[in-house]
MOPAC internal coordinates of N, CA, C and O (Angstrom, degrees):
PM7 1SCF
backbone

  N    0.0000 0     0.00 0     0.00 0    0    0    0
  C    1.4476 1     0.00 0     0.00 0    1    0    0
  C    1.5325 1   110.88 1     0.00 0    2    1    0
  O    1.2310 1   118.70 1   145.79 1    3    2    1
  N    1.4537 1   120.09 1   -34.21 1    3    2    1
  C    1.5181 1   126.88 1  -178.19 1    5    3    2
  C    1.8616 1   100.10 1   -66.36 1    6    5    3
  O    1.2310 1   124.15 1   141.41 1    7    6    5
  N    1.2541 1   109.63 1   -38.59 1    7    6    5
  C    1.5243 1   107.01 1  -155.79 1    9    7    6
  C    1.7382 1    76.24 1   -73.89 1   10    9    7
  O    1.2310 1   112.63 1   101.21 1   11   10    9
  N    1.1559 1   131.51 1   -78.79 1   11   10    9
  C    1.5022 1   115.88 1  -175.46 1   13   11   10
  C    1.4566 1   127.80 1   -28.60 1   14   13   11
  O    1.2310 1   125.57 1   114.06 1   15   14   13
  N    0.9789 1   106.90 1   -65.94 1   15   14   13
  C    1.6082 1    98.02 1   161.51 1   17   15   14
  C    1.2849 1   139.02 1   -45.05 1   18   17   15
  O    1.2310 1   126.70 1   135.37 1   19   18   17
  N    1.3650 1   104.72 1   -44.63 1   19   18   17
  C    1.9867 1   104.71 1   145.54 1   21   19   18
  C    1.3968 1   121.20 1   -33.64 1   22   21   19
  O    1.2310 1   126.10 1   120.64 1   23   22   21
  N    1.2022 1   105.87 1   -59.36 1   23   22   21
  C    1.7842 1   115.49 1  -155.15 1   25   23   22
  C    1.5798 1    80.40 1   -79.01 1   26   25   23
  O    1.2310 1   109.05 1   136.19 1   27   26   25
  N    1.1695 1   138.11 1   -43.81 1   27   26   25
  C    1.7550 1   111.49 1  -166.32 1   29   27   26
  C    1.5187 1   118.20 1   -82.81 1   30   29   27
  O    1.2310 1   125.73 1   168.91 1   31   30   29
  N    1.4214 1   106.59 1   -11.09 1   31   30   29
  C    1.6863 1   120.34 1  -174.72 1   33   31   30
  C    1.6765 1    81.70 1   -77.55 1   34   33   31
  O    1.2310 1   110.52 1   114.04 1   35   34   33
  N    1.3794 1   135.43 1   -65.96 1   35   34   33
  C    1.2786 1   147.22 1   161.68 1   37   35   34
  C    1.8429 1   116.91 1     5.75 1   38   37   35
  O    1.2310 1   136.26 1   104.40 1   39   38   37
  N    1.7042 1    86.13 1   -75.60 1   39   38   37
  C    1.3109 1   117.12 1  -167.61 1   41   39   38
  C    1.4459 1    87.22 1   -53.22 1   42   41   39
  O    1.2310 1   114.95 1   118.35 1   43   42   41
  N    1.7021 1   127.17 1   -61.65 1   43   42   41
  C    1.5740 1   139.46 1  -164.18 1   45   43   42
  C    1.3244 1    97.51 1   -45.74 1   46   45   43
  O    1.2310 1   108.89 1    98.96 1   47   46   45
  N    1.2780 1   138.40 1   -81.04 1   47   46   45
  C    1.3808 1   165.26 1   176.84 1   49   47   46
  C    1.7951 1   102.19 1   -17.48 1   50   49   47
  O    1.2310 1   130.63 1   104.19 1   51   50   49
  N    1.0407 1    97.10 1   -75.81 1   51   50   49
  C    1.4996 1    99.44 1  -178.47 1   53   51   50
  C    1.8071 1   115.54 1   -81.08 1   54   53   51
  O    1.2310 1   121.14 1   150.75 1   55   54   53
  N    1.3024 1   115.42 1   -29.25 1   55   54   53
  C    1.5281 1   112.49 1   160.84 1   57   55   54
  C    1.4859 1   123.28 1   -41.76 1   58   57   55
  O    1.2310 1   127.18 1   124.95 1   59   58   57
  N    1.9332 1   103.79 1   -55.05 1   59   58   57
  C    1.7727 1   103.39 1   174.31 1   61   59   58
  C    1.4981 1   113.39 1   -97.85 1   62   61   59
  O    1.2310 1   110.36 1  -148.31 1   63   62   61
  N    1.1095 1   135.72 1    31.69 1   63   62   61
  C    1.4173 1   152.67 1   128.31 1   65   63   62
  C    1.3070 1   150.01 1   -70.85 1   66   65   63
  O    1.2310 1   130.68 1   136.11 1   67   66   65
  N    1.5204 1    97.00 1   -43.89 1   67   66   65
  C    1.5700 1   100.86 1   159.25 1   69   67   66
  C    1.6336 1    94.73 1   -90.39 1   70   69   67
  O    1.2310 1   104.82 1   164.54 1   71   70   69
  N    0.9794 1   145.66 1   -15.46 1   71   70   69
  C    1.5105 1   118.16 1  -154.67 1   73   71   70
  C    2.1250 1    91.12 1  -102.13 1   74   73   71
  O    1.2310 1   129.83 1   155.71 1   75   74   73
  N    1.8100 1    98.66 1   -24.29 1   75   74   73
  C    1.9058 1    80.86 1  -169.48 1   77   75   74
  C    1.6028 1    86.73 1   -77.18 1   78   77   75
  O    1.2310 1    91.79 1   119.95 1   79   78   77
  N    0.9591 1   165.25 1   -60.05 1   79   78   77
  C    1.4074 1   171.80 1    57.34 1   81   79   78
  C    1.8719 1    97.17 1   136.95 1   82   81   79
  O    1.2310 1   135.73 1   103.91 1   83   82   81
  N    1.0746 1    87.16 1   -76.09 1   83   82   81
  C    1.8050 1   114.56 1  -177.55 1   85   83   82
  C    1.6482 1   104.94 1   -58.76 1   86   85   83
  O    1.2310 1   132.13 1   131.36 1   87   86   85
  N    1.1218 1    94.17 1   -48.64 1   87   86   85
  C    1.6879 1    90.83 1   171.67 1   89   87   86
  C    1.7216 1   119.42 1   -48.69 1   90   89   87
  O    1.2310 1   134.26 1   120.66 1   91   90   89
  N    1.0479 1    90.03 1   -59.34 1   91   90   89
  C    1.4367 1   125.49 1  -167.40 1   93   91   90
  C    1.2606 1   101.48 1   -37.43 1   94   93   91
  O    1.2310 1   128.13 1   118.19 1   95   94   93
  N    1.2561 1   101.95 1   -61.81 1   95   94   93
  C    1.8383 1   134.61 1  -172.85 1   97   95   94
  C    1.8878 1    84.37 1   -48.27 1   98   97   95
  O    1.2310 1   130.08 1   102.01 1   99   98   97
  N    1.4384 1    98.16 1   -77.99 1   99   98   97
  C    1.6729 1    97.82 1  -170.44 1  101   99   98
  C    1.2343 1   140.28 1   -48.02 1  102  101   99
  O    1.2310 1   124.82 1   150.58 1  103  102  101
  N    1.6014 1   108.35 1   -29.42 1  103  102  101
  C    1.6209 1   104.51 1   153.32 1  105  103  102
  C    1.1791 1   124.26 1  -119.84 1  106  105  103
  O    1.2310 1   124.91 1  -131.80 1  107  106  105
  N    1.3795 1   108.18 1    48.20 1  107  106  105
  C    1.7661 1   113.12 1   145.24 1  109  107  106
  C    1.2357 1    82.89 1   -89.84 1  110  109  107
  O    1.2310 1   106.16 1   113.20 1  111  110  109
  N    1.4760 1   143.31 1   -66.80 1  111  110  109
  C    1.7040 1   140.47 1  -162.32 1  113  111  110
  C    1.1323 1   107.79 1   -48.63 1  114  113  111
  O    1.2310 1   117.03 1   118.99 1  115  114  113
  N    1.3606 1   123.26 1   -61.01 1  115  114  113
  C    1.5710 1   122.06 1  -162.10 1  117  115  114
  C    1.6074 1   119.05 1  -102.69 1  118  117  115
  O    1.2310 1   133.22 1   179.02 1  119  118  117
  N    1.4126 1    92.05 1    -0.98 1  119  118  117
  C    1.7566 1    92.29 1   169.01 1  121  119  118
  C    1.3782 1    94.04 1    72.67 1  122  121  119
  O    1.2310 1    95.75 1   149.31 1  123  122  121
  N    1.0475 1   160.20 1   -30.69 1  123  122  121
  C    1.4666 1   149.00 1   175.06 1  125  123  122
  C    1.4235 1   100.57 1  -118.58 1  126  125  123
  O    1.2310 1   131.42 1   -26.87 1  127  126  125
  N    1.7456 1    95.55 1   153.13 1  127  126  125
  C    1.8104 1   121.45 1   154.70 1  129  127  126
  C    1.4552 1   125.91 1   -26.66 1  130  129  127
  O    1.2310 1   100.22 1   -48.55 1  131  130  129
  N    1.1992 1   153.42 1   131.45 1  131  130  129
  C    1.3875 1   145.37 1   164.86 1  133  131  130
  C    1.7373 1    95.88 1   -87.42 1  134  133  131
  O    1.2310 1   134.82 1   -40.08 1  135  134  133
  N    1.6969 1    88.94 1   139.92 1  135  134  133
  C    1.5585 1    94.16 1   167.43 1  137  135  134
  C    1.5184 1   105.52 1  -122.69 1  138  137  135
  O    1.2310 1   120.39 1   -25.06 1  139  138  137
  N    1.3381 1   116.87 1   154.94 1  139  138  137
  C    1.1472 1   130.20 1   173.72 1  141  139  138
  C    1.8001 1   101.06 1  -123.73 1  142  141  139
  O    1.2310 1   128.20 1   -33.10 1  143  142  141
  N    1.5263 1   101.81 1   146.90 1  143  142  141
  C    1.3349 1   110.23 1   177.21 1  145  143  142
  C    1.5034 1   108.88 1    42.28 1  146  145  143
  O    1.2310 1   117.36 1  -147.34 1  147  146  145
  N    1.2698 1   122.64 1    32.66 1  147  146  145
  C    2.0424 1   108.12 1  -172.99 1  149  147  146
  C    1.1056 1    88.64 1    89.13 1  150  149  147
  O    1.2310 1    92.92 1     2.86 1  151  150  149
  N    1.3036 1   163.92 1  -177.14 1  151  150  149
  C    1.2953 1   146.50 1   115.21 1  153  151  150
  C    1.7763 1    93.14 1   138.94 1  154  153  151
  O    1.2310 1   126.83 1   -91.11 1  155  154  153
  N    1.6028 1   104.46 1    88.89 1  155  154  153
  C    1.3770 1    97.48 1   179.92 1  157  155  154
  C    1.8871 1   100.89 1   -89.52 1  158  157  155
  O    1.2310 1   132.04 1   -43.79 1  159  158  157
  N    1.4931 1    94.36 1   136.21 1  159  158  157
  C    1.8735 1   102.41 1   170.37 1  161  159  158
  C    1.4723 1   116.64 1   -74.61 1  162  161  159
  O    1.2310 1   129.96 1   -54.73 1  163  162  161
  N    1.5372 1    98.40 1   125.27 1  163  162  161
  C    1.6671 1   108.32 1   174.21 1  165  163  162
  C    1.5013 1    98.79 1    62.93 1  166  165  163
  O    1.2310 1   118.51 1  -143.72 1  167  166  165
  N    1.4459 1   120.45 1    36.28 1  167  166  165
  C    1.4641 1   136.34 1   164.42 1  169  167  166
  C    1.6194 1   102.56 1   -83.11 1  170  169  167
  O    1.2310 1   116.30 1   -59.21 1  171  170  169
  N    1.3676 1   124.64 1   120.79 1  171  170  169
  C    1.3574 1   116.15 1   178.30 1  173  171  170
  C    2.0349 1   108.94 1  -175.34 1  174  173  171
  O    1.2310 1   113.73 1    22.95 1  175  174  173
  N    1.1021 1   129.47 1  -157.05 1  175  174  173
  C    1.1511 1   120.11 1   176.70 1  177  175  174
  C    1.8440 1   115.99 1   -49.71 1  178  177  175
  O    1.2310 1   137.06 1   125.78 1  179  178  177
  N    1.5361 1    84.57 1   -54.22 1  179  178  177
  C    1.7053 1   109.83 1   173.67 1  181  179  178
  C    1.2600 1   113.78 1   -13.17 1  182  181  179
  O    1.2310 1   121.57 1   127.48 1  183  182  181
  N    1.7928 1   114.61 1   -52.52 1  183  182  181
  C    1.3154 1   148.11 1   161.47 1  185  183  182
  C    1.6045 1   105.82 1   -13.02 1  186  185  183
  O    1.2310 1   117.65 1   117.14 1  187  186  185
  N    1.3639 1   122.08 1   -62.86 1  187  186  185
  C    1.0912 1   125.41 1  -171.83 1  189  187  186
  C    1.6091 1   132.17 1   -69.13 1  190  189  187
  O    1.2310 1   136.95 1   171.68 1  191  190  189
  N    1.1473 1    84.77 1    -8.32 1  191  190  189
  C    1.4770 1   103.42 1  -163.81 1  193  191  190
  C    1.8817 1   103.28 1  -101.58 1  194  193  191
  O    1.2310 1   127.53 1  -173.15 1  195  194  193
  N    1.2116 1   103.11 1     6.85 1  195  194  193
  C    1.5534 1   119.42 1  -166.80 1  197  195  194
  C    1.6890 1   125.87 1    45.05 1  198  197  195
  O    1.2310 1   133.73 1     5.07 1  199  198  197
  N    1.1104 1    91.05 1  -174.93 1  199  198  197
  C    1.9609 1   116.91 1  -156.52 1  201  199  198
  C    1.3783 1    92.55 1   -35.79 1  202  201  199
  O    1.2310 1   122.41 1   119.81 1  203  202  201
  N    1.2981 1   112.98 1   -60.19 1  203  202  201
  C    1.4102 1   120.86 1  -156.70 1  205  203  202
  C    1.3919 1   125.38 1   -71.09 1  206  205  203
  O    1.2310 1   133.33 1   147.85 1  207  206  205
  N    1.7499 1    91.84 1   -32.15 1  207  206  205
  C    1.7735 1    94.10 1   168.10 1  209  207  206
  C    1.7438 1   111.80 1   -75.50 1  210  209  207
  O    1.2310 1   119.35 1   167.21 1  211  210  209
  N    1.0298 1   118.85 1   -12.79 1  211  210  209
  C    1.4043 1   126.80 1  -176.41 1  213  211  210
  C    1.6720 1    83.09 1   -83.91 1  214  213  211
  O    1.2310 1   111.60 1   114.11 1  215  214  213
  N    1.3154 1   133.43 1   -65.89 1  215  214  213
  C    1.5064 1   108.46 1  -150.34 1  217  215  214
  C    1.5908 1   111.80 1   -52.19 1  218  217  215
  O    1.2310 1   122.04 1   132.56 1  219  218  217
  N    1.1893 1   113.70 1   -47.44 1  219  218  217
  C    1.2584 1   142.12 1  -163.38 1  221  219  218
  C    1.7774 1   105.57 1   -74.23 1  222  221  219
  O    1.2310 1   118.44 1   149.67 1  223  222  221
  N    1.0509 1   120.57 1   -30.33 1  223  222  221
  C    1.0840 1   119.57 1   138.39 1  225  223  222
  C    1.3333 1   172.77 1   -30.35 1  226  225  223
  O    1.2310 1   142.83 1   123.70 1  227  226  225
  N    1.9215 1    73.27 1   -56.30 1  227  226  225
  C    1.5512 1    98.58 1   160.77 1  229  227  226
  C    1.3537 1   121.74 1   -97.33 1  230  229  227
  O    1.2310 1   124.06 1   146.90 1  231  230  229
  N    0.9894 1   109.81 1   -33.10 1  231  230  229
  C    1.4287 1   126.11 1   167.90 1  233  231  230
  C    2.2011 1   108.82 1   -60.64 1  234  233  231
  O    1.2310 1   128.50 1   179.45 1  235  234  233
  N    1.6592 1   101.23 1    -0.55 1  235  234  233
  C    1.9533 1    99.02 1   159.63 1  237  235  234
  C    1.3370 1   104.85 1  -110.51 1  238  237  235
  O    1.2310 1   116.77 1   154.79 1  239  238  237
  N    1.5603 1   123.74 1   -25.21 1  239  238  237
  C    1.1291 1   102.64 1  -173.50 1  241  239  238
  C    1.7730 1   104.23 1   -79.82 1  242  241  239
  O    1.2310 1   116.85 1   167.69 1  243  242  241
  N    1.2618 1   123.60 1   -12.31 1  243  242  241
  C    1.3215 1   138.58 1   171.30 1  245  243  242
  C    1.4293 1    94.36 1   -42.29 1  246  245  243
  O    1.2310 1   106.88 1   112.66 1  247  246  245
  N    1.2135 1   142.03 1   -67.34 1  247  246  245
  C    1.4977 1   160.25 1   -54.53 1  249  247  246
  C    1.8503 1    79.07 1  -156.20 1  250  249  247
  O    1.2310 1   134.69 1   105.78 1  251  250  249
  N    1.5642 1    89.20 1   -74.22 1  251  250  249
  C    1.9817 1    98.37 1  -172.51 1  253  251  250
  C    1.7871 1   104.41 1   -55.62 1  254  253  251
  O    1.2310 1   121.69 1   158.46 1  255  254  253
  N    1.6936 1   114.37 1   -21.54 1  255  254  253
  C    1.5239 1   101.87 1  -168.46 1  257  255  254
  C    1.3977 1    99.77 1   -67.45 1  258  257  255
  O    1.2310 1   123.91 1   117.92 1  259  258  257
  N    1.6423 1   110.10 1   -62.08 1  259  258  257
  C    1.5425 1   117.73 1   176.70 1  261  259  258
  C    1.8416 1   105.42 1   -38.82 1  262  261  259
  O    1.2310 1   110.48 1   118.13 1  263  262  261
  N    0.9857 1   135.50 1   -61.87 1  263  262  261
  C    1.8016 1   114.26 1   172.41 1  265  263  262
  C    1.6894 1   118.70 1   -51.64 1  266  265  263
  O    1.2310 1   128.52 1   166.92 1  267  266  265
  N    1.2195 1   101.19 1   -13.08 1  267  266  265
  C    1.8232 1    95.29 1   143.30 1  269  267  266
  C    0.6954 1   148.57 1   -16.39 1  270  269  267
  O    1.2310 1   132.10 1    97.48 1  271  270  269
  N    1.7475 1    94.23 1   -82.52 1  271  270  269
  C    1.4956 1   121.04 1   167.60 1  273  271  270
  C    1.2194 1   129.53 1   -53.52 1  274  273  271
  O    1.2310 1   124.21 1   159.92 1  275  274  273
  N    1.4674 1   109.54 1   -20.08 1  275  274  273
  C    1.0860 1   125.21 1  -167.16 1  277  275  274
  C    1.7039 1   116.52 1   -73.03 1  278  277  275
  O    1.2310 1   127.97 1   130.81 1  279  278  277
  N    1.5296 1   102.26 1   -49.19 1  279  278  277
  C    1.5848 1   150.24 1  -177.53 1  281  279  278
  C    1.7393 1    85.16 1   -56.78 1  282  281  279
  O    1.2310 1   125.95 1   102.38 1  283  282  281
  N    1.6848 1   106.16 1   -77.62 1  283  282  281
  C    1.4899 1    98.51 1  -175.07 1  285  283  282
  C    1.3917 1   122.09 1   -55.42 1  286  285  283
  O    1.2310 1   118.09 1   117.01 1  287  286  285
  N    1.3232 1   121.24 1   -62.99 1  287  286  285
  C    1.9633 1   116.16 1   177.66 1  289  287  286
  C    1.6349 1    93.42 1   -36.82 1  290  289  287
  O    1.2310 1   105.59 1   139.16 1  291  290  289
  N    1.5860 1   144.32 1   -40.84 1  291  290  289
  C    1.5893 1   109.82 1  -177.90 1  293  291  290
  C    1.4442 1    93.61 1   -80.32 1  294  293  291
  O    1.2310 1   105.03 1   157.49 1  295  294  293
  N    1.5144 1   145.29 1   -22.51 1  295  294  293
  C    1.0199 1   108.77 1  -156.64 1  297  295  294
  C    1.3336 1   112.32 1   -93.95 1  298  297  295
  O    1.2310 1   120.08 1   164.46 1  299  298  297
  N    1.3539 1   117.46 1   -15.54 1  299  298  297
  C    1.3044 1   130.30 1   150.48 1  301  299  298
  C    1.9247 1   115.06 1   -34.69 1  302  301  299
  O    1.2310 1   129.90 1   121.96 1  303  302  301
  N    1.7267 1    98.51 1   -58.04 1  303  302  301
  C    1.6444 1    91.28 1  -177.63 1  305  303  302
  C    1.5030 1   104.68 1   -90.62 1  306  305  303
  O    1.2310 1   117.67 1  -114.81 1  307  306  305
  N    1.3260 1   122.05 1    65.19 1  307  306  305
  C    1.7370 1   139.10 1  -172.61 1  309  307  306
  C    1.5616 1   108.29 1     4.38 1  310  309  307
  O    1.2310 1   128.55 1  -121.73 1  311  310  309
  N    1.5956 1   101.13 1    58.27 1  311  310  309
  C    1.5761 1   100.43 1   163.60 1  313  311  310
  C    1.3052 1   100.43 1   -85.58 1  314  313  311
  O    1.2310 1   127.29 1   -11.14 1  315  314  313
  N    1.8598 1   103.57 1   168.86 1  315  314  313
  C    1.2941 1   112.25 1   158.17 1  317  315  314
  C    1.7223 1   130.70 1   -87.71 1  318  317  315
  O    1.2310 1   139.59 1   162.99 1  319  318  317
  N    1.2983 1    79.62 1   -17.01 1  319  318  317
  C    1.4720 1    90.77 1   177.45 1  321  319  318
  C    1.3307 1   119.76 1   -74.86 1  322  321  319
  O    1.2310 1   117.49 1   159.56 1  323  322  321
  N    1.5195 1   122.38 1   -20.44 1  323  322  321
  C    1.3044 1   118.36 1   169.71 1  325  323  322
  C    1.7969 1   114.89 1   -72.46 1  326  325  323
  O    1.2310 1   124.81 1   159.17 1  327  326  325
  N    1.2009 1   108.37 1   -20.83 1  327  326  325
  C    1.3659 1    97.50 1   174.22 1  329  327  326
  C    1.6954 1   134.38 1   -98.15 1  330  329  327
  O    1.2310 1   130.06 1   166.56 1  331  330  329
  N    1.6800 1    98.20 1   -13.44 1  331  330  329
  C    1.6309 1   110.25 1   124.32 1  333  331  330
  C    1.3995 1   118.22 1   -41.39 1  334  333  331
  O    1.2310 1   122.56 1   109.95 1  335  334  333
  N    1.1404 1   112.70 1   -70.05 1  335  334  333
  C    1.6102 1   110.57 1  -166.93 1  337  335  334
  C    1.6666 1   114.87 1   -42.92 1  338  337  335
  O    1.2310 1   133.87 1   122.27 1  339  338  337
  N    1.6935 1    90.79 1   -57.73 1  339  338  337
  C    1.4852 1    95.76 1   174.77 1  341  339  338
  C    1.8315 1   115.27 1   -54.04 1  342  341  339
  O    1.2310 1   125.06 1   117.90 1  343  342  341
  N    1.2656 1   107.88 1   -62.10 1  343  342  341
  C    1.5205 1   111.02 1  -168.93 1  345  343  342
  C    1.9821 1   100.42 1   -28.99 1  346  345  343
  O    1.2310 1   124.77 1   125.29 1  347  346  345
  N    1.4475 1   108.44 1   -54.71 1  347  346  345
  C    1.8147 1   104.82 1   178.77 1  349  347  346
  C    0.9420 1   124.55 1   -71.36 1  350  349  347
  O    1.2310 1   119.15 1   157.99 1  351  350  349
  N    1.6313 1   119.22 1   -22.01 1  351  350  349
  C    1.3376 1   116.47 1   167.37 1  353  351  350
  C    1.7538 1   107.27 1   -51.17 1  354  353  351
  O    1.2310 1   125.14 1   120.09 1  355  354  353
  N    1.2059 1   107.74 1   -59.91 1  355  354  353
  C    1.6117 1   119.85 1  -155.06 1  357  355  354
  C    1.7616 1   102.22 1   -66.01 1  358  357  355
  O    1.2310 1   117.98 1   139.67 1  359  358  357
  N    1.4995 1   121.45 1   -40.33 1  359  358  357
  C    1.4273 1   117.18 1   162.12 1  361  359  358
  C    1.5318 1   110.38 1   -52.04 1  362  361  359
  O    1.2310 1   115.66 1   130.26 1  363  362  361
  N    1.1866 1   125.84 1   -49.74 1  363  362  361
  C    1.3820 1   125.43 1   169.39 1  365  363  362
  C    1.5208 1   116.81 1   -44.33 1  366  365  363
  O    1.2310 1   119.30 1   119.82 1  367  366  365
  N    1.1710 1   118.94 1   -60.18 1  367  366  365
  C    1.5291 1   135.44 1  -170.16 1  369  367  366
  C    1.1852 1   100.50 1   -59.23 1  370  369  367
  O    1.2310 1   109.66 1   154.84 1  371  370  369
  N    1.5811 1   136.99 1   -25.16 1  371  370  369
  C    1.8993 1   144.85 1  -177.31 1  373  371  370
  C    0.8754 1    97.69 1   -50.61 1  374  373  371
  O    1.2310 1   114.97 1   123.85 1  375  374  373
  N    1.7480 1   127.14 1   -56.15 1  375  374  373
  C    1.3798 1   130.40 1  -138.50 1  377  375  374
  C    1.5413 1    74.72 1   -86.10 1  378  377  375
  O    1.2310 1   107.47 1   138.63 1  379  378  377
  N    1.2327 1   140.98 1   -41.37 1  379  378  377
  C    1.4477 1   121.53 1  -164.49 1  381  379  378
  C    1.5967 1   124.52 1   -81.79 1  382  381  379
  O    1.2310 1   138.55 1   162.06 1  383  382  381
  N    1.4481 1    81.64 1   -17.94 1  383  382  381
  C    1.8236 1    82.43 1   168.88 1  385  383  382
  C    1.6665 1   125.60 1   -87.60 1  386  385  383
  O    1.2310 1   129.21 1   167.14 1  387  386  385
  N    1.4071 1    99.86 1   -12.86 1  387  386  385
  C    1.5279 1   118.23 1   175.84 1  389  387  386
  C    1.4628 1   102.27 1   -89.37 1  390  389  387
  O    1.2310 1   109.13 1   147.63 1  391  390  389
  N    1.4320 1   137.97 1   -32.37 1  391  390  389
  C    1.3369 1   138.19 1  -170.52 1  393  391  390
  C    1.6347 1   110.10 1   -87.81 1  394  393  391
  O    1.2310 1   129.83 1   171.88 1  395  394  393
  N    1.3010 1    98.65 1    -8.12 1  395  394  393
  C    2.0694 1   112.79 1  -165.07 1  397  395  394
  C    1.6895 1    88.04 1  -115.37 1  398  397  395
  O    1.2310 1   122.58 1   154.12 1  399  398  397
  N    1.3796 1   112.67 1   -25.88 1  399  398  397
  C    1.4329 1   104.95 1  -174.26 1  401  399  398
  C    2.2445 1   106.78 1    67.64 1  402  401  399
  O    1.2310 1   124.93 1  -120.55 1  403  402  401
  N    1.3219 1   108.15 1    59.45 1  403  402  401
  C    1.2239 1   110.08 1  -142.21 1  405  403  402
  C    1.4652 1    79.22 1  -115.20 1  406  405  403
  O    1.2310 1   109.50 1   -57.83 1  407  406  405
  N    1.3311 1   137.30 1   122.17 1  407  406  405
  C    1.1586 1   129.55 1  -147.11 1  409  407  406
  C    1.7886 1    83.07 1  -115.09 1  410  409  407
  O    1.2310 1   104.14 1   128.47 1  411  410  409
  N    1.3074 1   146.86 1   -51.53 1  411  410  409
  C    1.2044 1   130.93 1   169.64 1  413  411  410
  C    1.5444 1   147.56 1   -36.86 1  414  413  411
  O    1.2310 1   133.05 1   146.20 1  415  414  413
  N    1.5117 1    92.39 1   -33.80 1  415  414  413
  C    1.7328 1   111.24 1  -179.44 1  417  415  414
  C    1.1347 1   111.79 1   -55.39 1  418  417  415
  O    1.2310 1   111.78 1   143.27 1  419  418  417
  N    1.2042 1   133.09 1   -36.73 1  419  418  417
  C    2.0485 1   121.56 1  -172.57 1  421  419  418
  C    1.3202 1    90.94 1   -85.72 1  422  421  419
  O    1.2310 1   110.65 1   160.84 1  423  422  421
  N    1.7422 1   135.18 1   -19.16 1  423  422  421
  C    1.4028 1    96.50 1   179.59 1  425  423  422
  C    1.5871 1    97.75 1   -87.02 1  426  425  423
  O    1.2310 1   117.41 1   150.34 1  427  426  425
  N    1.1716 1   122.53 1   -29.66 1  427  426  425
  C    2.1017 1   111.34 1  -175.45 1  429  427  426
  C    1.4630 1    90.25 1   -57.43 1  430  429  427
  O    1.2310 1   111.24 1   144.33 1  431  430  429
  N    1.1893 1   134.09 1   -35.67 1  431  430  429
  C    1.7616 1   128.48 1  -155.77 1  433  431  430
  C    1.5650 1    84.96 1   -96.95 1  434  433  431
  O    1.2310 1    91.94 1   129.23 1  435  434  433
  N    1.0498 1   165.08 1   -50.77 1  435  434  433
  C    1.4555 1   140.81 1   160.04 1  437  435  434
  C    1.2621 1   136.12 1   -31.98 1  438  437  435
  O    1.2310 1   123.80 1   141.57 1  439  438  437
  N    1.3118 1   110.32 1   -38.43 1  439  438  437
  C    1.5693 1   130.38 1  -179.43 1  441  439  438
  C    1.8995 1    94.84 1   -81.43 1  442  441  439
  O    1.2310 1   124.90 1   126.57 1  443  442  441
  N    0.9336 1   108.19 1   -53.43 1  443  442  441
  C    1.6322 1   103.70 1  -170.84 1  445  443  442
  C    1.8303 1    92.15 1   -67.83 1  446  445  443
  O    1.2310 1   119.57 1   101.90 1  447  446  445
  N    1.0379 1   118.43 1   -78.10 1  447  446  445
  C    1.8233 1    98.21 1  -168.77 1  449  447  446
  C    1.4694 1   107.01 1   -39.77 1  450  449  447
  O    1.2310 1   107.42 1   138.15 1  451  450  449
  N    1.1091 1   141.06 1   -41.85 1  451  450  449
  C    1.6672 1   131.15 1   177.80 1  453  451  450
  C    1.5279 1   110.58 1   -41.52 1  454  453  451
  O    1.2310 1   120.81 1   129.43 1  455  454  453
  N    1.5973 1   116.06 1   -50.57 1  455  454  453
  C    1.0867 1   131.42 1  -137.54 1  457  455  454
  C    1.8079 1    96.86 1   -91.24 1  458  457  455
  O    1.2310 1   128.83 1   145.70 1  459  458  457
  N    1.5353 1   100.59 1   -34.30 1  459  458  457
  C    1.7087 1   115.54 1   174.08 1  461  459  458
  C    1.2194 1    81.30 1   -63.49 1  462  461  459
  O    1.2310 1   100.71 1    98.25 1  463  462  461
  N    1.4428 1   152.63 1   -81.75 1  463  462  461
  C    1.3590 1   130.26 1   -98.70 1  465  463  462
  C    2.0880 1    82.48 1  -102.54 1  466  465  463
  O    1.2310 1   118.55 1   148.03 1  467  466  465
  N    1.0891 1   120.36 1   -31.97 1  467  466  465
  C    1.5460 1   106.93 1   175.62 1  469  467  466
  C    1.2434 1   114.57 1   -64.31 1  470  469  467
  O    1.2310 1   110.53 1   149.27 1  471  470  469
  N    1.6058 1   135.40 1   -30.73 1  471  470  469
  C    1.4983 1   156.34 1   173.07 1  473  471  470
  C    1.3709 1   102.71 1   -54.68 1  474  473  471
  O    1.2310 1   119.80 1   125.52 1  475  474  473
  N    1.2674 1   117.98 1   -54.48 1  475  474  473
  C    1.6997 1   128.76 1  -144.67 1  477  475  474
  C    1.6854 1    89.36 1   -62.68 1  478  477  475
  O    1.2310 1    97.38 1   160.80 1  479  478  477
  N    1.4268 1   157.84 1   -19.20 1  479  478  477
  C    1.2519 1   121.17 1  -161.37 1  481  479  478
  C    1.0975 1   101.05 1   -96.27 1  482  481  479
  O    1.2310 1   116.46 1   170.08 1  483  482  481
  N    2.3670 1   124.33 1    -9.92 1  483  482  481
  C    1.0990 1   115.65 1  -174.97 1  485  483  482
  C    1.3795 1   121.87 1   -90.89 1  486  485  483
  O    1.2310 1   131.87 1   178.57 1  487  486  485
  N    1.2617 1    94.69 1    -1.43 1  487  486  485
  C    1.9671 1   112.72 1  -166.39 1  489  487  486
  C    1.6102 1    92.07 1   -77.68 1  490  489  487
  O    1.2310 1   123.27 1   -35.38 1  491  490  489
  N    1.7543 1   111.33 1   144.62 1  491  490  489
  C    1.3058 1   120.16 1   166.73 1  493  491  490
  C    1.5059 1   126.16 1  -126.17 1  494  493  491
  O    1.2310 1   120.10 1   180.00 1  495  494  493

């Protein structure tokens, strides 16, 4: 159950990393959001607060994905502390999925607290 929970804390980590990444890149260049299909990226309240609070922004939740990794390599070696780690990461990551308007994150952050709390009696 730990090695799964690794690989999906994993999957999380590098899923909203490479994907805020590219954004990021594009409006430091172009001063605005890229949209695809209608669909502006990391379009959300954040929005209001302009370009800059979005770069800088994204560029922390960048920051919390990489302590991910961190969370998974212990939870990989069945610490407990990695799933501490994770549990604050993922309260952290709310405010970013509510500020990005990131419509996936509560379900990856649902599946990972399930997956901690079946893990947690093997973690040490």
């Amino acid at each position: 159950m730990q090695t799964a929970l690794a690989i999906v804390v994993i999957f999380d980590a590098l899923a909203w990393s490479l994907g805020v990444l590219p954004v990021l890149r594009y409006a430091q260049t172009h001063r605005s959001l890229p949209s695809v299909y209608g669909i502006r990226l990391l379009g959300g309240p954040m929005e209001a607060f302009g370009i800059e609070a979005v770069i800088v922004t994204g560029i922390m939740f960048v920051i919390v994905n990489g302590l991910k990794l961190l969370a998974a390599y212990w939870l990989w070696h069945g610490r407990v502390d990695g799933a501490i780690l994770q549990l604050i990461l993922l309260g952290l990551s709310a405010i970013f999925w509510f500020a990005f308007a990131l419509p996936f994150g509560p379900l990856l952050g649902l599946l990972q607290v399930v997956l901690i709390a079946l893990a947690w009696q093997k973690l040490s």
